[in-house]
N, C-alpha and C positions, 0 to 999 in steps of 0.2 A: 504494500500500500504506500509505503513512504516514497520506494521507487518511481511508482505513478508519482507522486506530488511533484518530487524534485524534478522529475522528467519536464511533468508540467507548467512551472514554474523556470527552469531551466536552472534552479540552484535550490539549495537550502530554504526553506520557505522565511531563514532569521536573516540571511544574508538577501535574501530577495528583498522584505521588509526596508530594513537599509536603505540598497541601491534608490529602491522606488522614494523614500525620505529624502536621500538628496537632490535624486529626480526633481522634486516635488519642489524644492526649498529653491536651487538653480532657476526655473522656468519663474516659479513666484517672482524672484528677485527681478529679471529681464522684464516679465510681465509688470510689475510695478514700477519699472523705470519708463516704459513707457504709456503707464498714464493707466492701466486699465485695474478695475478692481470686480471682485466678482458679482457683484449685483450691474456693473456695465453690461459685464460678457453676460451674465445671465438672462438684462434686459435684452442683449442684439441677440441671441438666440431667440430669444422669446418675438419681438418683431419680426425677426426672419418669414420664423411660421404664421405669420399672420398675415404677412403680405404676402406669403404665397398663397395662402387662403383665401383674401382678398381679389389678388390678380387672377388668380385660376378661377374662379365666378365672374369675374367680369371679361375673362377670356369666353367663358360658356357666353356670355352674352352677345359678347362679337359674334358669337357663332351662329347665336337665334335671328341675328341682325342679314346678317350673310346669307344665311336660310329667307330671309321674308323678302331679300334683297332679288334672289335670285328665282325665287317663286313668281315675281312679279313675272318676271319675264317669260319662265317655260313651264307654268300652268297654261295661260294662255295660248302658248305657240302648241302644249301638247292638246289640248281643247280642238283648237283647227285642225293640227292635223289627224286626230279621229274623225272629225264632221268630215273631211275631205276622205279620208281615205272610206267613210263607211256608205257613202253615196258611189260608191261603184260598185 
């Protein structure tokens, strides 16, 4: 069982611990030098999703737009071409 772990872990799960501690503390450091703190990143994550929620319905919309857009045009022409074709 422990072989699984460290396999999966690719070390010691204490020295894994660690690594990922300084991991963590190095990237904080950089991350707070340039300005960001985690209620930032957590707000632009959080807007991300929402303007893609946003954008993606008002993409469907262009789409019902495009559809009524295009309707205009070949309900009618397919209309005639029935009446025409069904008089012969």
């Amino acid at each position: 069982m422990a072989d699984g772990v460290n396999k999966f872990l690719g070390d010691t799960p204490g020295r894994t611990i660690v690594k990922l501690i300084v991991v963590c503390l190095i990237v904080g450091f950089v991350l707070a030098f340039f300005g960001f703190t985690p209620d930032n990143i957590i707000d632009s994550i959080r807007y991300w999703f929402l303007d893609i929620w946003y954008n993606g319905f008002r993409a469907l919309g262009r789409v019902g737009d495009y559809l009524v857009l295009g309707a205009i045009i070949v309900i009618p022409v397919f209309i005639i071409l029935r009446l025409m074709s069904s008089r012969r």
